[in-house]
KOLZA-585832 format. One record per atom (N, C-alpha, C): y, x, z; residue in one letter; residue number from 1. Coordinates in Angstrom, 1 decimal. Each point is the difference from the previous one (the first is absolute). Layout:
// residues N
+--------+--------+--------+--------+-----+
|     c2 |     c1 |     c3 | residu | num |
+--------+--------+--------+--------+-----+
|      Y |      X |      Z |      a | NUM |
...
+--------+--------+--------+--------+-----+
// end
This chain:
// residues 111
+--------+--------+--------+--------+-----+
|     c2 |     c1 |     c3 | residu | num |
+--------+--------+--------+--------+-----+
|   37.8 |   15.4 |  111.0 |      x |   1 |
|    0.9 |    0.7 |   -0.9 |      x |   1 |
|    0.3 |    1.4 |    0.6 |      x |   1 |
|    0.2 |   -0.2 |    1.3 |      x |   2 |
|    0.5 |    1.0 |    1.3 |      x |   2 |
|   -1.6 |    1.4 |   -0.9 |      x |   2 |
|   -0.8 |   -0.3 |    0.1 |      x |   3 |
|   -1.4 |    0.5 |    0.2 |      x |   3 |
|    0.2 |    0.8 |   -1.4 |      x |   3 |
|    0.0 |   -0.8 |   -0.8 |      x |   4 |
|    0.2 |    0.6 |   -1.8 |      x |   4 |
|    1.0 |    0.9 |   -0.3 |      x |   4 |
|    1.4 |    0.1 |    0.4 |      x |   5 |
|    0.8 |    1.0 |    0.4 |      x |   5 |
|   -0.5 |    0.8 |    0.7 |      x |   5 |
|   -0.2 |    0.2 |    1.3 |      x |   6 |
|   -0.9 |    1.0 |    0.6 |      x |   6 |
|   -1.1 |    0.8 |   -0.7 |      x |   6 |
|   -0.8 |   -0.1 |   -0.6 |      x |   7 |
|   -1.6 |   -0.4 |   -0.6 |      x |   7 |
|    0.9 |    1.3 |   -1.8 |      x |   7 |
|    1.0 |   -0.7 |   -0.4 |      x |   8 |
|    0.2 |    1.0 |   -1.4 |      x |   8 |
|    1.3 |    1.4 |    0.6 |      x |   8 |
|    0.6 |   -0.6 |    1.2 |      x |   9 |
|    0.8 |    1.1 |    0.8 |      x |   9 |
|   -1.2 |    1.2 |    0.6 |      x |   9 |
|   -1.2 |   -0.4 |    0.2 |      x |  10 |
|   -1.1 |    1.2 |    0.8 |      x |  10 |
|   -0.4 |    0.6 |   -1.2 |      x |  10 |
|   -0.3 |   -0.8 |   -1.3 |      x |  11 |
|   -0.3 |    0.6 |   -1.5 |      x |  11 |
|    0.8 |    0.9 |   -0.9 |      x |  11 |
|    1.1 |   -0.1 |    0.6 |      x |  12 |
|    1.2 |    0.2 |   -0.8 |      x |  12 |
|    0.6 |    1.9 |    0.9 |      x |  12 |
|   -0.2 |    0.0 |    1.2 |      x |  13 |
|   -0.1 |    0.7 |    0.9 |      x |  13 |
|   -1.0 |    1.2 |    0.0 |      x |  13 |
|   -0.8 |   -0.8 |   -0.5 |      x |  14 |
|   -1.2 |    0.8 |    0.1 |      x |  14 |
|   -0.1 |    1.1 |   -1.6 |      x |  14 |
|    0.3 |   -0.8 |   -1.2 |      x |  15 |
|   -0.4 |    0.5 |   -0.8 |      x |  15 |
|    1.2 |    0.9 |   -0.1 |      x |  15 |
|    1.0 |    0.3 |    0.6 |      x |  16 |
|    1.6 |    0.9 |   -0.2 |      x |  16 |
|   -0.8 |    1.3 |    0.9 |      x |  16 |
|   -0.2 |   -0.5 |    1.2 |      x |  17 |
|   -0.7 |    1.5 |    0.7 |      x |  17 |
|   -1.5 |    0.8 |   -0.7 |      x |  17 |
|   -0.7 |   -0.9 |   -1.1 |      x |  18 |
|   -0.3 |    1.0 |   -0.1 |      x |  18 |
|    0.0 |    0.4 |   -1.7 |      x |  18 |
|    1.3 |    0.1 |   -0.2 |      x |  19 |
|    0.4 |   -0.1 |   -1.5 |      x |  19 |
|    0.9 |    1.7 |   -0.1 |      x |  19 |
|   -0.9 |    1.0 |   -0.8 |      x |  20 |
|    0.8 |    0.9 |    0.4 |      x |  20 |
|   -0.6 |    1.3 |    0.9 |      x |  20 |
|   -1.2 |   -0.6 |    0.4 |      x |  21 |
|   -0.5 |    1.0 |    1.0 |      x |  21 |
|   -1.2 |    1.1 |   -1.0 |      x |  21 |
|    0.6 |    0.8 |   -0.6 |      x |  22 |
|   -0.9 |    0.7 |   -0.7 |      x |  22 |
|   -0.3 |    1.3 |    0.6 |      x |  22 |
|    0.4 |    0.4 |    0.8 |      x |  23 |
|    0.1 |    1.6 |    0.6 |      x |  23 |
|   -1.1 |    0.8 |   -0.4 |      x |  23 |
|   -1.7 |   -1.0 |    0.4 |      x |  24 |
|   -0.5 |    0.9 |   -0.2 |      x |  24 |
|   -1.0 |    0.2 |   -1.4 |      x |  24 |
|    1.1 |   -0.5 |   -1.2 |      x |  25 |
|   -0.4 |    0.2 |   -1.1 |      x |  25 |
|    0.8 |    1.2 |   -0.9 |      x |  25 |
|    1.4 |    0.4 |    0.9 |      x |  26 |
|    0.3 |    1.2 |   -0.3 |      x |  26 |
|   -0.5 |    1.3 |    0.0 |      x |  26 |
|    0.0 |    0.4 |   -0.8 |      x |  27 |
|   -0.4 |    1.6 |   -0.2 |      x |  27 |
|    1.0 |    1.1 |   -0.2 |      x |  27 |
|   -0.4 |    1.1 |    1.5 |      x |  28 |
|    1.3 |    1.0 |   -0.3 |      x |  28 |
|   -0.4 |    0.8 |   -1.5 |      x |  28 |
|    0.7 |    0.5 |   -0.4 |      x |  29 |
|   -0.1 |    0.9 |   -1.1 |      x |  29 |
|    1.4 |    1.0 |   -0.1 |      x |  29 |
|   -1.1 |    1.0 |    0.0 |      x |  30 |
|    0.8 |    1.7 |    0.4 |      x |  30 |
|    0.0 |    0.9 |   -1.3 |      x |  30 |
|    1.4 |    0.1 |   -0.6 |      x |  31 |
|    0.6 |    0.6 |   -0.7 |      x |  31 |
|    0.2 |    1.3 |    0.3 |      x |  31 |
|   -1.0 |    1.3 |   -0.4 |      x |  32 |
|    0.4 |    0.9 |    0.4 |      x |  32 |
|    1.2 |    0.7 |   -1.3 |      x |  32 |
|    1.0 |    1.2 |    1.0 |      x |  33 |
|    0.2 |    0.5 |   -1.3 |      x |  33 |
|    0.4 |    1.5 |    0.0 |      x |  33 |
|    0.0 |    0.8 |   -0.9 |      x |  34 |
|    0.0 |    1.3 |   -0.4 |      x |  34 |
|    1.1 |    0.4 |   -0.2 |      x |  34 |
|    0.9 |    1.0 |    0.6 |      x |  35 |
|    1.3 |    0.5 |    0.2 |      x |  35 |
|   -0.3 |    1.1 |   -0.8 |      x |  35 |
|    1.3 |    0.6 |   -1.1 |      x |  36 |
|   -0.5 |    0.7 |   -1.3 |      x |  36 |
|    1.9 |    0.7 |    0.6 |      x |  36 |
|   -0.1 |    1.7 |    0.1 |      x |  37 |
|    0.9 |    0.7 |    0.0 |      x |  37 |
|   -0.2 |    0.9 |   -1.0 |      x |  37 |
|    1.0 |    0.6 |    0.0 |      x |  38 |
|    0.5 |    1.3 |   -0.8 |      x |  38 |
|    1.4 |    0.2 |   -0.2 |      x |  38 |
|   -0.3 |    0.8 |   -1.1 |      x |  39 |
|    1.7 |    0.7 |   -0.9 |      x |  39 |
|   -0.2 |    0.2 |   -1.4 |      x |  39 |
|    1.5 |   -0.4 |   -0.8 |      x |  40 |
|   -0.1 |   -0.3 |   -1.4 |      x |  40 |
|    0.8 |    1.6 |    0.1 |      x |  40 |
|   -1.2 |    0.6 |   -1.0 |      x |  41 |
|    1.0 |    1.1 |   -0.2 |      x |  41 |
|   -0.1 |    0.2 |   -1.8 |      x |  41 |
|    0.7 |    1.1 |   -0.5 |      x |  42 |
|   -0.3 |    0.3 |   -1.3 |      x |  42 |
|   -1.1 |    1.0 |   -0.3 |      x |  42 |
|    0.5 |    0.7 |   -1.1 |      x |  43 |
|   -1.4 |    0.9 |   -0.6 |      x |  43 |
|    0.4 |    1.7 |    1.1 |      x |  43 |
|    1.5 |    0.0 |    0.5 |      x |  44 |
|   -0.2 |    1.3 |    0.4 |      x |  44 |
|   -0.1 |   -0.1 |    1.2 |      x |  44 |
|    0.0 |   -1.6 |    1.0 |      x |  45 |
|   -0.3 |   -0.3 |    1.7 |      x |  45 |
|    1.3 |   -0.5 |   -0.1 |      x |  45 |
|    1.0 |   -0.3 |   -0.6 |      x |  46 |
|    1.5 |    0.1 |    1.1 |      x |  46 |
|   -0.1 |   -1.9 |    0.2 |      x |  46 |
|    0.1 |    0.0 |    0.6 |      x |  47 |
|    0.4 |   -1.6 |    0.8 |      x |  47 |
|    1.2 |   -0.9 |   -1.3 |      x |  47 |
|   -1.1 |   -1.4 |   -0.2 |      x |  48 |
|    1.3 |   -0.6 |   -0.6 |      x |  48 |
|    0.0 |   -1.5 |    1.0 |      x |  48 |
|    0.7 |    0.2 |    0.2 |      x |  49 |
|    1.0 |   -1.4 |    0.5 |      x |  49 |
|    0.1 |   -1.3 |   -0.5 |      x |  49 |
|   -0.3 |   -0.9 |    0.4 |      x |  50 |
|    0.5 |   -1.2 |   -0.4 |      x |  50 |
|   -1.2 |   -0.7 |   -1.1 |      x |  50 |
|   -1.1 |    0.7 |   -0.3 |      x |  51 |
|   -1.0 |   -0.7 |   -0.6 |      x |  51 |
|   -0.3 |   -1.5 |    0.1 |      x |  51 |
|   -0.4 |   -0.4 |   -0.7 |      x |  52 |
|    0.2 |   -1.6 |   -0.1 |      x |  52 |
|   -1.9 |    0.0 |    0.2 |      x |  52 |
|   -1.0 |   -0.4 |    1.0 |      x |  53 |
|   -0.9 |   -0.2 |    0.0 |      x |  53 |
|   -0.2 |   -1.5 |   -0.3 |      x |  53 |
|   -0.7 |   -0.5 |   -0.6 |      x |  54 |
|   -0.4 |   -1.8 |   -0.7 |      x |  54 |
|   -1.6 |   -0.5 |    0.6 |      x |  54 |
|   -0.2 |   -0.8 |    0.8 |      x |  55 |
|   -1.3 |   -0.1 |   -0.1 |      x |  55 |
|    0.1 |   -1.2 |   -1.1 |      x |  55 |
|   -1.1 |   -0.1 |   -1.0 |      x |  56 |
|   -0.1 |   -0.5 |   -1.4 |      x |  56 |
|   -0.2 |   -1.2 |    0.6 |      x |  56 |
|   -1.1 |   -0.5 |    0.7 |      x |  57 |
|   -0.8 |   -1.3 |    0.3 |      x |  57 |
|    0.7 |   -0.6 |    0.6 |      x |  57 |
|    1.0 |    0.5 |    1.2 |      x |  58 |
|    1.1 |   -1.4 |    0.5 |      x |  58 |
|    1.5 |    0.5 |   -0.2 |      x |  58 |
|    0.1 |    1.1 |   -1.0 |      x |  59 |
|    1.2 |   -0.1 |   -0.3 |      x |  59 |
|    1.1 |    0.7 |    1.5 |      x |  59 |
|   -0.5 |    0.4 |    1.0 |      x |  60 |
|    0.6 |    0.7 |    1.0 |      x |  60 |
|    0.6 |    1.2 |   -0.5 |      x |  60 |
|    1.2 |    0.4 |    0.8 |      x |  61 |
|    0.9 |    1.7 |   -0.4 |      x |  61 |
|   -0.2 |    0.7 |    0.8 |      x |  61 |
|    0.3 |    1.0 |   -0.3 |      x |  62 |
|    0.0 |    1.1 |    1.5 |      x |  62 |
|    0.9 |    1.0 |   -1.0 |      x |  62 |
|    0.6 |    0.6 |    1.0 |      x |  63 |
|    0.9 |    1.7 |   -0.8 |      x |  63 |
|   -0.2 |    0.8 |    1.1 |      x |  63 |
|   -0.4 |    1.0 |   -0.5 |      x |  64 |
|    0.1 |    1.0 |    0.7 |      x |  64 |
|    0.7 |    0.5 |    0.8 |      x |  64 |
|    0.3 |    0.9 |    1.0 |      x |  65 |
|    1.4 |   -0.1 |    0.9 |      x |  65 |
|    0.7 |    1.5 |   -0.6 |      x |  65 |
|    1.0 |    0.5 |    0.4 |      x |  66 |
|    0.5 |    1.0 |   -0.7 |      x |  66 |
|   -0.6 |    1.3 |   -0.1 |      x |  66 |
|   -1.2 |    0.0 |    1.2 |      x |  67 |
|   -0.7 |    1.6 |   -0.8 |      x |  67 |
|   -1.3 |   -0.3 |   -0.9 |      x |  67 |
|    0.3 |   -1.5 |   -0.3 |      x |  68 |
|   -1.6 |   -0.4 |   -0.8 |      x |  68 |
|   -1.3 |   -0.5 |    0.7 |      x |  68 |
|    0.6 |   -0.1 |    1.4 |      x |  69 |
|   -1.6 |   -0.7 |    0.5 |      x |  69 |
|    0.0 |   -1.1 |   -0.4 |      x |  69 |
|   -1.2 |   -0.9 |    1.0 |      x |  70 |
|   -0.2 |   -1.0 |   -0.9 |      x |  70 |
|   -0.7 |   -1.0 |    1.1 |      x |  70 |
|   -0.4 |   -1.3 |    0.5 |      x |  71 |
|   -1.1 |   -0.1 |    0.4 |      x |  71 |
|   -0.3 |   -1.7 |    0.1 |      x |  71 |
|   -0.7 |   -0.3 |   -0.8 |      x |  72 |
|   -0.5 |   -1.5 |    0.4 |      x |  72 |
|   -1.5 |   -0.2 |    0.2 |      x |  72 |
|   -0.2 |   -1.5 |    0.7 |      x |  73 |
|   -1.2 |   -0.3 |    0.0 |      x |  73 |
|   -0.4 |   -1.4 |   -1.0 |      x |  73 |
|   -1.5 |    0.6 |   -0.3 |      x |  74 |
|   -0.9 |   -1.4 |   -0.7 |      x |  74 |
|   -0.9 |   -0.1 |    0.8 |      x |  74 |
|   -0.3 |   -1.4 |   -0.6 |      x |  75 |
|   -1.4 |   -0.4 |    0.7 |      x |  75 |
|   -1.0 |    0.8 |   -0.6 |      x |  75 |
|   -1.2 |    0.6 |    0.5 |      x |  76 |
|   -1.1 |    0.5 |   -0.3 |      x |  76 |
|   -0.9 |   -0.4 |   -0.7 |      x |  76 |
|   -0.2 |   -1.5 |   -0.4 |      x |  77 |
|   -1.5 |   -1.0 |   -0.6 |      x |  77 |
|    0.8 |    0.1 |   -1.5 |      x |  77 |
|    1.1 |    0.8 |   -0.4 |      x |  78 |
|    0.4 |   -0.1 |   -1.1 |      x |  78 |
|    0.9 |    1.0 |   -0.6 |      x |  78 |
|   -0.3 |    0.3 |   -1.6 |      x |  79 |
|    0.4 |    1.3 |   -0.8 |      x |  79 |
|    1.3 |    0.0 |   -0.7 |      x |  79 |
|    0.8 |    0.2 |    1.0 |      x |  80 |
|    1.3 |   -0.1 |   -0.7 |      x |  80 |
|    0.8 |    1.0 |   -1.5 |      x |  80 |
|    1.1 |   -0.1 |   -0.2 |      x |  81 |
|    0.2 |    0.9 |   -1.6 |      x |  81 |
|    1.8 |    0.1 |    0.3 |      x |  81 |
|    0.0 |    1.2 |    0.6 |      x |  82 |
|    1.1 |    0.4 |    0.5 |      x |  82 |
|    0.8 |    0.7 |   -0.9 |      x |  82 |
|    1.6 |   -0.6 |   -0.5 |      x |  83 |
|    0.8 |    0.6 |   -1.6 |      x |  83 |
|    0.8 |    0.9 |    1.1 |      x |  83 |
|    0.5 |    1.2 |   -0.5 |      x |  84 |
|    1.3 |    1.0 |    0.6 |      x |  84 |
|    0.6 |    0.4 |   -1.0 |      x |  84 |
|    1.1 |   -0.7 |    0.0 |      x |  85 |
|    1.0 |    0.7 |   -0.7 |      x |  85 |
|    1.3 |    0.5 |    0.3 |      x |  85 |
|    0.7 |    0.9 |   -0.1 |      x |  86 |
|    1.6 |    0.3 |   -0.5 |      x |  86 |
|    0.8 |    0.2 |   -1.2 |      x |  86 |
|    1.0 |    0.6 |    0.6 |      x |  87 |
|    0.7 |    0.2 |   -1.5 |      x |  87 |
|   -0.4 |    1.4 |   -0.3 |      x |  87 |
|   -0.1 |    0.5 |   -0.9 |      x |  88 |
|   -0.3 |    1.2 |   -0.6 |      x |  88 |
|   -1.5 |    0.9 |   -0.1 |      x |  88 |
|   -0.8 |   -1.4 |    0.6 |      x |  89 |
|   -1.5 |    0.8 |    0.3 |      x |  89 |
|   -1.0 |   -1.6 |   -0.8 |      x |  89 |
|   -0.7 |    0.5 |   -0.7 |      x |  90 |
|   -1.1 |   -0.7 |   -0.4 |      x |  90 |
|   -1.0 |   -0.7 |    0.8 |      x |  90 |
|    0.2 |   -1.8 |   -0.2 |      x |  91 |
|   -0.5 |   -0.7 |    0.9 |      x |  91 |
|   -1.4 |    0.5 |    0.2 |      x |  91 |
|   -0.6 |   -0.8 |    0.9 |      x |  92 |
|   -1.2 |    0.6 |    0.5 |      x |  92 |
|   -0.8 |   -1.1 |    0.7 |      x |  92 |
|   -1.2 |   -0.3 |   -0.8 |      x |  93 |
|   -0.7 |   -1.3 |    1.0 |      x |  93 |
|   -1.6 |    0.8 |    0.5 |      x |  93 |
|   -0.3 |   -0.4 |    1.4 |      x |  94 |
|   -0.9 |    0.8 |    1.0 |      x |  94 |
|   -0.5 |   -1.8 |    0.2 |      x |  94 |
|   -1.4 |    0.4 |    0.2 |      x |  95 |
|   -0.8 |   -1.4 |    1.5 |      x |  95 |
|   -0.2 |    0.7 |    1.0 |      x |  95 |
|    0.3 |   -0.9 |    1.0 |      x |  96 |
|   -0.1 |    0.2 |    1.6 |      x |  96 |
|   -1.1 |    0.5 |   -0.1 |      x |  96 |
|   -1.4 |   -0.4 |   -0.5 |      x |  97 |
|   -1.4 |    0.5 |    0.7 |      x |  97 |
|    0.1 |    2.0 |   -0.5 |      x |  97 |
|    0.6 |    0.1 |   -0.8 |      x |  98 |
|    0.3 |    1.7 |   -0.4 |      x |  98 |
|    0.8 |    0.8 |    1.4 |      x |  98 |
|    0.3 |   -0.4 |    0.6 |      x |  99 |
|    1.5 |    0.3 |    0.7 |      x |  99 |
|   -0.8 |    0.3 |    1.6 |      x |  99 |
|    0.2 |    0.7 |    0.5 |      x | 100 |
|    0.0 |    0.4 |    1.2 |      x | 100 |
|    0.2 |   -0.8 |    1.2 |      x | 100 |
|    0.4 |    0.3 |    1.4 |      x | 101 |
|    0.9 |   -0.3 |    1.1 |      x | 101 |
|    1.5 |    0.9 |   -0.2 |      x | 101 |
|    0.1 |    1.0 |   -0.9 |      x | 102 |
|    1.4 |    0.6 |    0.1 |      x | 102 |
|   -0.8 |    0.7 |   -1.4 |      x | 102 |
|    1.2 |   -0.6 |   -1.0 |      x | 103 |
|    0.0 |    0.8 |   -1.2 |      x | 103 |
|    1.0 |    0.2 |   -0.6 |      x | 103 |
|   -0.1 |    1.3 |   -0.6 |      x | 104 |
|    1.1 |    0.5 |   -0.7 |      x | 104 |
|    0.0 |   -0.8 |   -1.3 |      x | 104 |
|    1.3 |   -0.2 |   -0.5 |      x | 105 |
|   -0.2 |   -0.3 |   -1.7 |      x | 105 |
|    0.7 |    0.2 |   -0.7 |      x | 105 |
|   -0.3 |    1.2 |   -1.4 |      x | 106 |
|    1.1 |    1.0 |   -0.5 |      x | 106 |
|    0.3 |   -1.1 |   -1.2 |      x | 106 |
|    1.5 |   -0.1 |   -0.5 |      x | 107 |
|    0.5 |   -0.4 |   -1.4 |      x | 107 |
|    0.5 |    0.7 |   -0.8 |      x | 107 |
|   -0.7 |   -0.1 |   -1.1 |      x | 108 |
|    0.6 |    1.0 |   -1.1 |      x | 108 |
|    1.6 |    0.0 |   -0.8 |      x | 108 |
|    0.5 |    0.7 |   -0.3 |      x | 109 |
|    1.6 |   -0.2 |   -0.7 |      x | 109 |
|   -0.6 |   -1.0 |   -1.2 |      x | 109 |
|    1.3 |   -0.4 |   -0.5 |      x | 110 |
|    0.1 |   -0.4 |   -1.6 |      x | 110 |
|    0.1 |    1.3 |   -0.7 |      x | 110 |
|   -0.5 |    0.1 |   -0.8 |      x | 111 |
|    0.1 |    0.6 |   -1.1 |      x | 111 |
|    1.6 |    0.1 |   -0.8 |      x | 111 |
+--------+--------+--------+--------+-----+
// end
């Protein structure tokens, strides 16, 4: 009896150590990503403030800081659709693959 306890205790042991050992079925995978600067200005240059940047696809914000810069990153393996809006300037939708490393981006008044 002593033996049969022993016997499913070495089975029991055995199948916990190697339950779990997957290491080398992981794969690194490297996210690069693309840092996108600039300034929201209007049609005559002057700095507007507080721009509400939207990336469309995950719904992320950014605002511009008070002289209108600006700066986030995406991942690269994909084409984002960036909305800018404020109050008194006609929204404005850009894709990341148009866009530079540091771009300017002018908004037109309302009418």
């Amino acid at each position: 009896m002593k033996r049969l306890v022993y016997i499913f205790l070495f089975l029991g042991l055995t199948a916990v150590s190697f339950a779990g050992n997957n290491d080398k079925e992981k794969k690194a995978v490297a996210i690069t990503q693309k840092t996108i600067a600039g300034k929201i200005t209007d049609v005559t240059g002057e700095s507007i403030a507080g721009a509400k940047i939207t990336i469309n696809e995950t719904g992320e914000t950014f605002f511009a800081d008070f002289d209108g810069n600006f700066k986030l990153s995406l991942k690269t393996d994909k084409v984002y659709s960036l909305s800018i809006n404020t109050i008194g300037y006609q929204p404005l939708e850009v894709k990341s693959s148009n866009l530079s490393l540091f771009s300017d981006i002018s908004l037109q008044p309302l009418n």
